[in-house]
C-alpha positions as CSV (number, residue, x, y, z in Angstrom):
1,X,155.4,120.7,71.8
2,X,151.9,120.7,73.4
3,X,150.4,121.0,69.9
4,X,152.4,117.8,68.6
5,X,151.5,115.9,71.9
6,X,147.5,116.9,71.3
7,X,147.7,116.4,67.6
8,X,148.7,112.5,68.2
9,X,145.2,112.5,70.0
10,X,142.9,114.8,67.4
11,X,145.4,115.4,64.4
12,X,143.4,118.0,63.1
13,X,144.7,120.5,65.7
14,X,148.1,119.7,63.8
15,X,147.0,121.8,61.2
16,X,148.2,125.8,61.4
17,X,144.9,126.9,59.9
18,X,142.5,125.1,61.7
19,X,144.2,126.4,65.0
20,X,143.9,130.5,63.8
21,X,139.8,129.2,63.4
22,X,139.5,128.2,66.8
23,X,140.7,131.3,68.1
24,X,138.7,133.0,66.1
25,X,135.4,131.3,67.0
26,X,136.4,131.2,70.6
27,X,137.0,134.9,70.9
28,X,133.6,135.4,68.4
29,X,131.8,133.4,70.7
30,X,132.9,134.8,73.2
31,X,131.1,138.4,72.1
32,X,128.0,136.4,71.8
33,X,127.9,135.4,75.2
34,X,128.2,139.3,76.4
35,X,126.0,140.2,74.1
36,X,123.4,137.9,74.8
37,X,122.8,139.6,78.7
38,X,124.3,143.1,77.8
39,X,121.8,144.0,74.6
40,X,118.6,142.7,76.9
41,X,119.5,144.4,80.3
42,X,120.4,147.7,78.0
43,X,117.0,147.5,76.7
44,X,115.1,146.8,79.6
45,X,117.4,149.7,81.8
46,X,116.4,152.3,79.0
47,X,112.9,151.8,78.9
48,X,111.5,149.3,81.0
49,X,109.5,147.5,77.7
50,X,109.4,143.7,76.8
51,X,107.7,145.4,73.1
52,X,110.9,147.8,72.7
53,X,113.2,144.4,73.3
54,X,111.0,142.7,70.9
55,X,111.9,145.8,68.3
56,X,115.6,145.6,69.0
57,X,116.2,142.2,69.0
58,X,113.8,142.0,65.5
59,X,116.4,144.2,63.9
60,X,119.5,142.3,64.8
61,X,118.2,139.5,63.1
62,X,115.9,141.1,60.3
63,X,119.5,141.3,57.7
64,X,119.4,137.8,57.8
65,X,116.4,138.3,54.9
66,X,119.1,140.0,52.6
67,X,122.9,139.4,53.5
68,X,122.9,136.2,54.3
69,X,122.4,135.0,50.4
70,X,124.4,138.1,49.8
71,X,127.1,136.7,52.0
72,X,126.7,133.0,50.5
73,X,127.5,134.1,47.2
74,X,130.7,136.0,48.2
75,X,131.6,133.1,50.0
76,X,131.6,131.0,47.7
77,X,133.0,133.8,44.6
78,X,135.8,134.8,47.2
79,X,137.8,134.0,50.6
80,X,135.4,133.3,53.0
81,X,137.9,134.7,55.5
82,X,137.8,137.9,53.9
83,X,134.0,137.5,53.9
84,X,134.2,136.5,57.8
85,X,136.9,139.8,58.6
86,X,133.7,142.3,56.9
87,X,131.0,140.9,58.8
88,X,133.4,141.1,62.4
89,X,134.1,144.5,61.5
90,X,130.2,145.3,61.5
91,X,129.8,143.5,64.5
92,X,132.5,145.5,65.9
93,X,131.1,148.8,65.0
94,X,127.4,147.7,66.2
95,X,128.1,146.1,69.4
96,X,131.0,148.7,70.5
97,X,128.7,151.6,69.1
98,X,125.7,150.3,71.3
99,X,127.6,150.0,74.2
100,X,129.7,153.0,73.9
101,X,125.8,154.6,73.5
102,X,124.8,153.6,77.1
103,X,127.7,154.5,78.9
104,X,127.3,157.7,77.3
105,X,124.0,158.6,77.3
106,X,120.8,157.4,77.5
107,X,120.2,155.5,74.4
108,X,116.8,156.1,72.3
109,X,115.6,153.3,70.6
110,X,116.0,154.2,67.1
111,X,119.7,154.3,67.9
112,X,119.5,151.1,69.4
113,X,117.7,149.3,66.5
114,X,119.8,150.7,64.0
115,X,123.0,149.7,65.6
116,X,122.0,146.0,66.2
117,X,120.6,146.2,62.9
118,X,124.3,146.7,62.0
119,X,125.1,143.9,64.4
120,X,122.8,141.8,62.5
121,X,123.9,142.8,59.1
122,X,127.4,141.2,60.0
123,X,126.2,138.5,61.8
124,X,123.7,137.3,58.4
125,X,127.4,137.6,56.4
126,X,129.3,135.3,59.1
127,X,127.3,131.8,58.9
128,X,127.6,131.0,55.3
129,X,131.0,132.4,55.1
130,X,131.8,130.2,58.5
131,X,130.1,127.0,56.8
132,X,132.2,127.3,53.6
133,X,135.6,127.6,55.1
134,X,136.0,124.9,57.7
135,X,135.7,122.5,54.9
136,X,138.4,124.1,52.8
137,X,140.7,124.4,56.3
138,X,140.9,120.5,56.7
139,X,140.7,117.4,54.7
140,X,136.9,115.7,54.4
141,X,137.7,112.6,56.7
142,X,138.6,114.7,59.4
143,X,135.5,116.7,59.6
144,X,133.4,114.9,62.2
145,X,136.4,115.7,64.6
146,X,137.1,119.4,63.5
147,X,133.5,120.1,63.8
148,X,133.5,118.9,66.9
149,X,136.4,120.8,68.6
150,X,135.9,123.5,66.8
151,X,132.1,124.3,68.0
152,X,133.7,123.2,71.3
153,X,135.8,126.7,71.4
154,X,132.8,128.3,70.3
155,X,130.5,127.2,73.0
156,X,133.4,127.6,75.5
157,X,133.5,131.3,74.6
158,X,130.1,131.5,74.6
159,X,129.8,129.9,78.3
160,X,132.8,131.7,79.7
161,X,130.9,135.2,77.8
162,X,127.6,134.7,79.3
163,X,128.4,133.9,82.9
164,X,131.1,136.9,82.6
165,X,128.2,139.5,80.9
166,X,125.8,138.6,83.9
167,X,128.3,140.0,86.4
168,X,129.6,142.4,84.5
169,X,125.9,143.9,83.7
170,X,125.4,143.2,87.1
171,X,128.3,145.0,88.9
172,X,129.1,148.0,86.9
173,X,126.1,148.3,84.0
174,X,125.4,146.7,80.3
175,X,127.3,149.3,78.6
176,X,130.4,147.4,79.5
177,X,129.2,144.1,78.6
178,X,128.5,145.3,75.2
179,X,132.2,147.2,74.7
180,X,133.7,143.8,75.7
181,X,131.4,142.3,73.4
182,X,132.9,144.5,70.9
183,X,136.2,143.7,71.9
184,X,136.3,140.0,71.3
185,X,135.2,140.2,67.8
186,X,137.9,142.8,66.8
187,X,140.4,140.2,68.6
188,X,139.2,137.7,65.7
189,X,140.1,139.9,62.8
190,X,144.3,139.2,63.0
191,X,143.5,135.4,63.2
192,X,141.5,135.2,60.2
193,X,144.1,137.4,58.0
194,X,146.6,134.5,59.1
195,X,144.3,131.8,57.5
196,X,145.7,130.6,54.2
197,X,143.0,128.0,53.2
198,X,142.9,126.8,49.5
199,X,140.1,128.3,47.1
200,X,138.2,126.2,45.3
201,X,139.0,126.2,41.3
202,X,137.7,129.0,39.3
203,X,135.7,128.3,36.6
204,X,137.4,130.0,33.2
205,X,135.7,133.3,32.3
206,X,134.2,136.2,34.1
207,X,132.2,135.0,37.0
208,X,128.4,134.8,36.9
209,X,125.9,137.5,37.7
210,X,124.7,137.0,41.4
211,X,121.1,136.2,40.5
212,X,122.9,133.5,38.1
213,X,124.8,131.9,41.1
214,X,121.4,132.4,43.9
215,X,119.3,130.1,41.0
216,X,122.3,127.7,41.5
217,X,122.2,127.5,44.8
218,X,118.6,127.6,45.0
219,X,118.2,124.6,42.8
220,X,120.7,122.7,44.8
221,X,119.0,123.5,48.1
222,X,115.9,122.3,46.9
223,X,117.2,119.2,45.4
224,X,117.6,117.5,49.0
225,X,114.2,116.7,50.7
226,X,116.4,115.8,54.2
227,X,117.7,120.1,53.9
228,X,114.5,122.0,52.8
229,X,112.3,119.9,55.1
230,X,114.5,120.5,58.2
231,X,115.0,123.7,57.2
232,X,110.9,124.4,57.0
233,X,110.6,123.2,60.7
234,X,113.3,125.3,61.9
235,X,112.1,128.2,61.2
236,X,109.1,127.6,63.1
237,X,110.9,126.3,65.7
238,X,113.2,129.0,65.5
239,X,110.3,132.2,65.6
240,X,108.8,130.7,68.3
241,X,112.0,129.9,70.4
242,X,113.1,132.9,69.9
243,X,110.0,134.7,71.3
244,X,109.4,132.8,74.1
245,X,113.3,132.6,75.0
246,X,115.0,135.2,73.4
247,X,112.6,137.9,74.3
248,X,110.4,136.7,77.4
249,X,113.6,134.5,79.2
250,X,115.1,138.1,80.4
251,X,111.5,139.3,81.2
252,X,110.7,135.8,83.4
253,X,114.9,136.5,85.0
254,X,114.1,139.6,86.1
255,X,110.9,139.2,87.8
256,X,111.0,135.6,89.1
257,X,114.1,134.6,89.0
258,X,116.5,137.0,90.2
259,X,117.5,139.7,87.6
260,X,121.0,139.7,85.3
261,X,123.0,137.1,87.0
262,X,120.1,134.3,87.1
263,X,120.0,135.0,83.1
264,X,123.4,134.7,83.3
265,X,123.7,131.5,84.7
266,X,121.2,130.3,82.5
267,X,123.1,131.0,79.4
268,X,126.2,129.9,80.7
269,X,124.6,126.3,81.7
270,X,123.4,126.0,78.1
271,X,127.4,126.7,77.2
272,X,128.4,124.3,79.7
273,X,126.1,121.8,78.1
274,X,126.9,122.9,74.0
275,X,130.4,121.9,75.8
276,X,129.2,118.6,76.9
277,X,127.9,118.1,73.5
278,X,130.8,118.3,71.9
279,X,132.6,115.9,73.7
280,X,130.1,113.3,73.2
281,X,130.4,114.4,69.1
282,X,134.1,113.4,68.9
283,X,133.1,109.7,70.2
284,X,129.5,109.6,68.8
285,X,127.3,109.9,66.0
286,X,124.0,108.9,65.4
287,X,123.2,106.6,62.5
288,X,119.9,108.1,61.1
289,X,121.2,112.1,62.1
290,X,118.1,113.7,60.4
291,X,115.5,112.0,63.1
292,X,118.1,113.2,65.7
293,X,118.1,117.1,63.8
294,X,114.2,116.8,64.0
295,X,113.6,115.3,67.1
296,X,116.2,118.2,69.0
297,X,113.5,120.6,67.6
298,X,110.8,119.5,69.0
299,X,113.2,119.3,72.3
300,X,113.9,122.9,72.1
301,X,110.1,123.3,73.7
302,X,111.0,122.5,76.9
303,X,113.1,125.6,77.7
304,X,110.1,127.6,77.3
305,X,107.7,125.3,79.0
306,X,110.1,125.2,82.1
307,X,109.9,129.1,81.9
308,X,106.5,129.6,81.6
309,X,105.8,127.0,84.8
310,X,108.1,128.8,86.8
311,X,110.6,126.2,87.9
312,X,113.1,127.1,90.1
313,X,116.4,128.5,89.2
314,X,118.1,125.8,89.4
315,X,115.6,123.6,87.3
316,X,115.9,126.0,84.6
317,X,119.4,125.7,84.7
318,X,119.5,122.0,84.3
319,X,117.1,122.2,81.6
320,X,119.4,124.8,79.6
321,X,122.3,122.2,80.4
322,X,120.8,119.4,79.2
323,X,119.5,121.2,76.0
324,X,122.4,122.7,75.1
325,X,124.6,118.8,74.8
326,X,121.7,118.0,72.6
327,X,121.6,120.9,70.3
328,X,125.4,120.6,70.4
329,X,125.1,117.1,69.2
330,X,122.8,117.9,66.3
331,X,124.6,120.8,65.0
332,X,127.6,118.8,64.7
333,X,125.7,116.1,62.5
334,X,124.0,119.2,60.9
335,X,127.6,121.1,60.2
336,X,129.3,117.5,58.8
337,X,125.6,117.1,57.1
338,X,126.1,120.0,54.9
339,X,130.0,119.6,54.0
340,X,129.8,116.3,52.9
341,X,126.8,115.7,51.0
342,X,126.6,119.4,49.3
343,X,129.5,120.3,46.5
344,X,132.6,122.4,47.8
345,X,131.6,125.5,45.7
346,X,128.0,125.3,46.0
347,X,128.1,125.4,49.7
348,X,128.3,128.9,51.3
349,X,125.4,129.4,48.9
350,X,123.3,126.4,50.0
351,X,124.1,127.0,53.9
352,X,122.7,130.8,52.9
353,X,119.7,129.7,52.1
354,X,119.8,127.0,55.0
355,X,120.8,130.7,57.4
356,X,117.8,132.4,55.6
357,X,115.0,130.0,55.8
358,X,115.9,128.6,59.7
359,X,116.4,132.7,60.5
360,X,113.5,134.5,58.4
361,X,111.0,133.9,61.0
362,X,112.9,134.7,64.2
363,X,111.9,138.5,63.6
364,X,108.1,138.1,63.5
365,X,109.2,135.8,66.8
366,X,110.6,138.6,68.6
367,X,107.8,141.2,67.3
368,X,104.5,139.1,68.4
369,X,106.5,138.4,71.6
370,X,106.2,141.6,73.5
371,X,103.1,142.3,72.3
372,X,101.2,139.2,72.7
373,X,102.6,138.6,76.1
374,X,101.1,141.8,77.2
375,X,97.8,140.5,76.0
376,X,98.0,137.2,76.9
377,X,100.5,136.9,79.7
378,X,103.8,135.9,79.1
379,X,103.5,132.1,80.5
380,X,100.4,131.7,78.0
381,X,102.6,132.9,75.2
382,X,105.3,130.4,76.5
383,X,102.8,127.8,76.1
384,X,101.6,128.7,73.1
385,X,105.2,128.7,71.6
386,X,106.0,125.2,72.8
387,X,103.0,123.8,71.6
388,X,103.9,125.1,67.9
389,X,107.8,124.0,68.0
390,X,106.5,120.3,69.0
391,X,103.8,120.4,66.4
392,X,105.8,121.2,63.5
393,X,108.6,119.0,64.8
394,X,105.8,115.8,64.5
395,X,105.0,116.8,60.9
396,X,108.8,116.9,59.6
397,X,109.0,113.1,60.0
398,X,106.5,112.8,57.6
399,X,108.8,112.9,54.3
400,X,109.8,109.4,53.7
401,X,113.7,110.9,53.7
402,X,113.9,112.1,57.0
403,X,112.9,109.3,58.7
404,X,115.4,106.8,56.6
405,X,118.1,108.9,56.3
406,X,121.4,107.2,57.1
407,X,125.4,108.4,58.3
408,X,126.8,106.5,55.4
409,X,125.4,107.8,52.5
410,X,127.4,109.0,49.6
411,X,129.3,112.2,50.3
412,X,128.9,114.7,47.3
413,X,131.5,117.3,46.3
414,X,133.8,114.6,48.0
415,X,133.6,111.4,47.6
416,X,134.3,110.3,50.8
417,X,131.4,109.1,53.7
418,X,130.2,111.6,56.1
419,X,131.9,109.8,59.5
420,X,135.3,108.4,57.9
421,X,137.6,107.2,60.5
422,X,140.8,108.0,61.5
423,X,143.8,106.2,60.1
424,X,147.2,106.2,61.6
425,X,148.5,107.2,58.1
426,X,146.2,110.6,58.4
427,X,147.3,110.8,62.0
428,X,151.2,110.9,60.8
429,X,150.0,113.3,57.9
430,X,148.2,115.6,60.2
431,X,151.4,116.0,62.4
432,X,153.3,116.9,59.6
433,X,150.6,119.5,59.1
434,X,151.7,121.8,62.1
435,X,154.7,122.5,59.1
436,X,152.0,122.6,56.5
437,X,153.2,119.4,54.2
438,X,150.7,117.0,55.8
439,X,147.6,119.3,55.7
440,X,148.5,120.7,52.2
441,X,148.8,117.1,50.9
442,X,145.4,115.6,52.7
443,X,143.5,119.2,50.9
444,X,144.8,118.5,47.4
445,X,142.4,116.0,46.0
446,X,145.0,115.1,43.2
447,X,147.6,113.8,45.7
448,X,145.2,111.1,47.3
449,X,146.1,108.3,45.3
450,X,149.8,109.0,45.8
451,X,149.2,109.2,49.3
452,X,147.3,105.5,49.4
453,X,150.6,104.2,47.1
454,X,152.5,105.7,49.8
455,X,150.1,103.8,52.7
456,X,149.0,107.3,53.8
457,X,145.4,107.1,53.0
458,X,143.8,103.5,52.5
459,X,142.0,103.1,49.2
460,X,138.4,103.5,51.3
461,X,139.1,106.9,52.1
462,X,139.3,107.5,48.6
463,X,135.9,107.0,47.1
464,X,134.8,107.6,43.6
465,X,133.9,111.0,43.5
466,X,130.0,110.6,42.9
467,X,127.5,112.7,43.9
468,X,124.3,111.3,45.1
């Protein structure tokens, strides 16, 4: 069986559960990527305005300010999967809707903001949900690796998306693009209703009142200097980036650079290089990751710099590429970050606020885009966005934490050290997982000492259970 033969090389693809995830981000990703050129070239087609793109893409992210603590706390109260199968329905009905619009009719823009609005509205409910369940899907030692592969599939889709939404848009019109985009996320829904992953204990009683459980997670988000300082520079990082790339990258493709397909390739080099990434995540990780999470934002300035200069297509391209493996590489240490050092039921919640405060900006991004670029000209504004993401970037290594941060600190909610390795007793487990006894074993915390009697685990993997 292929998936036996693989599993004796990454044993976390032995488990049934994590498999049904990667499809599911693959064919999610996969949206993303058409979405990415359809929503922009739709935009543009209709009215001809970087301002009305700055309005549209504002309102696909602006739900981020409500659902995504909304979506944290029914993440973490119910089956993220179920949580995940709402928000792709909305995507669905925004992305197909929109598309379905152009090809239609011509598409006013109140239509068009409201039904990325919608798109946004699921997208806000899908990261904290996303964050919560990997962790419950497979056992804390093999994070590193299913983080890896996993965000592999996603960028794969994403690539293979993107180059496909350039000449689609391209050949026959961004309406198209945008049903596809549609069509991937409904493809995702069947996969996640086969997940099975373990819930987390609930606590005896009738749950908490929402504002009860957002003070919880509030007050654990706070309580780590490493997450709300990283989490203050991305949001600069973020507005600006997504202003000068988000909104002005399609403007600079179509006038310098050679329309739909040049965007296209862009995107698609940044997939091949989130691809990259990922491969050099299941052999590497950094041993201070919060100087490597701050340092990739002050990175993220180049794409807009290279943009603003304009640098030939195939510069561009290179840059994307080469930004993409690094981003890659930090979200990786970012995702394993998060599910090792923050409690299992505490952690949709905590990577809502994380989705909130990185995202709350990238509105007001896209709005003083348009605008200023018509004032200022849209390589000044690229300049002027660079210059910020770099400057806040120098002031996050200022807390003491950040810059001393190490890989093997304790691992909360878990007990267990954020990069474990591999042993062959988890390998022989993790087979066993593609019939489920191996992977139910390694998720049920009361069966690990058995398992290291049984020379399954070895007593390091173990850990004492302390949270830092």
């Amino acid at each position: 069986m292929p998936w036996r033969a693989l599993a004796r090389r990454f044993p976390v693809l032995a488990i049934g559960d994590f498999r049904f995830l990667l499809g599911d981000r693959l064919l999610a990703m996969s949206s993303v990527g058409f979405s990415l050129v359809g929503v922009s070239f739709a935009v543009l087609n209709a009215t001809g305005s970087p301002a009305d793109l700055s309005y549209v893409l504002a309102a696909q992210i602006a739900p981020t300010l409500v659902f995504a603590l909304v979506g944290g706390v029914l993440a973490d109260r119910f089956s993220p999967q179920a949580v995940l199968v709402a928000a792709n329905l909305a995507i669905v009905a925004g992305e197909g809707g929109f598309g379905i619009l152009v090809l239609t009719t011509h598409p006013p823009l109140w239509a068009m903001i409201a039904l990325e609005a919608l798109t946004g509205t699921g997208t806000a409910m899908f990261y904290p949900a996303s964050q919560a369940l990997l962790p419950r899907v497979v056992p804390a030692t093999l994070l590193q690796e299913a983080s890896s592969i996993s965000r592999m599939g996603m960028n794969a889709g994403q690539m293979a998306g993107a180059a496909a939404g350039g000449l689609v848009v391209a050949a026959v019109g961004p309406g198209w693009a945008l049903v596809l985009s549609g069509a991937c996320v409904a493809g995702t829904v069947p996969l996640l209703t086969r997940i099975t992953a373990r819930a987390d204990s609930a606590v005896p009683g009738p749950p908490p009142g929402m504002l009860r459980e957002l003070r919880e997670g509030w007050t654990e988000f706070r309580s780590h200097t490493w997450l709300w300082a990283t989490v203050i520079q991305y949001c600069l990082v973020m507005m600006a980036w997504n202003g000068a790339f988000n909104v002005l990258g399609p403007v600079v493709a179509r006038q310098r650079l050679g329309g739909p397909a040049a965007w296209g390739a862009i995107t698609a080099c940044e997939g091949v290089g989130l691809l990259l990434g990922g491969v050099v995540s299941l052999r590497w990780a950094p041993r201070r990751p919060m100087l490597l999470v701050v340092g990739a934002g002050g990175a993220m300035a180049i794409s807009p710099l290279a943009l603003g200069l304009a640098l030939r297509l195939p510069v561009v391209c290179v840059v994307a590429l080469s930004l993409g493996a690094l981003m890659e590489v930090m979200m990786v240490q970012w995702t394993v970050a998060l599910a090792t050092r923050i409690a299992p039921g505490m952690l949709a919640r905590v990577a809502s606020y994380d989705a909130l405060g990185s995202m709350a900006a990238m509105p007001l991004g896209a709005l003083i885009a348009g605008p200023l670029a018509a004032s200022i000209g849209v390589s000044s504004t690229q300049f002027a966005a660079a210059a910020l993401m770099v400057g806040v970037s120098a002031l996050t290594l200022i807390p003491r934490d950040i810059r001393l941060d190490r890989i093997d600190q304790a691992a909360p909610g878990t007990g267990l050290a954020g990069s474990a390795p591999v042993s062959e007793g988890q390998r022989a487990a993790a087979e066993d997982g593609a019939n489920g006894e191996g992977a139910a074993r390694l998720d049920d915390g009361r069966d690990r000492q058995d398992m290291v009697d049984e020379q399954l685990l070895v007593p390091s993997e173990v850990g004492d259970g302390c949270l830092h």
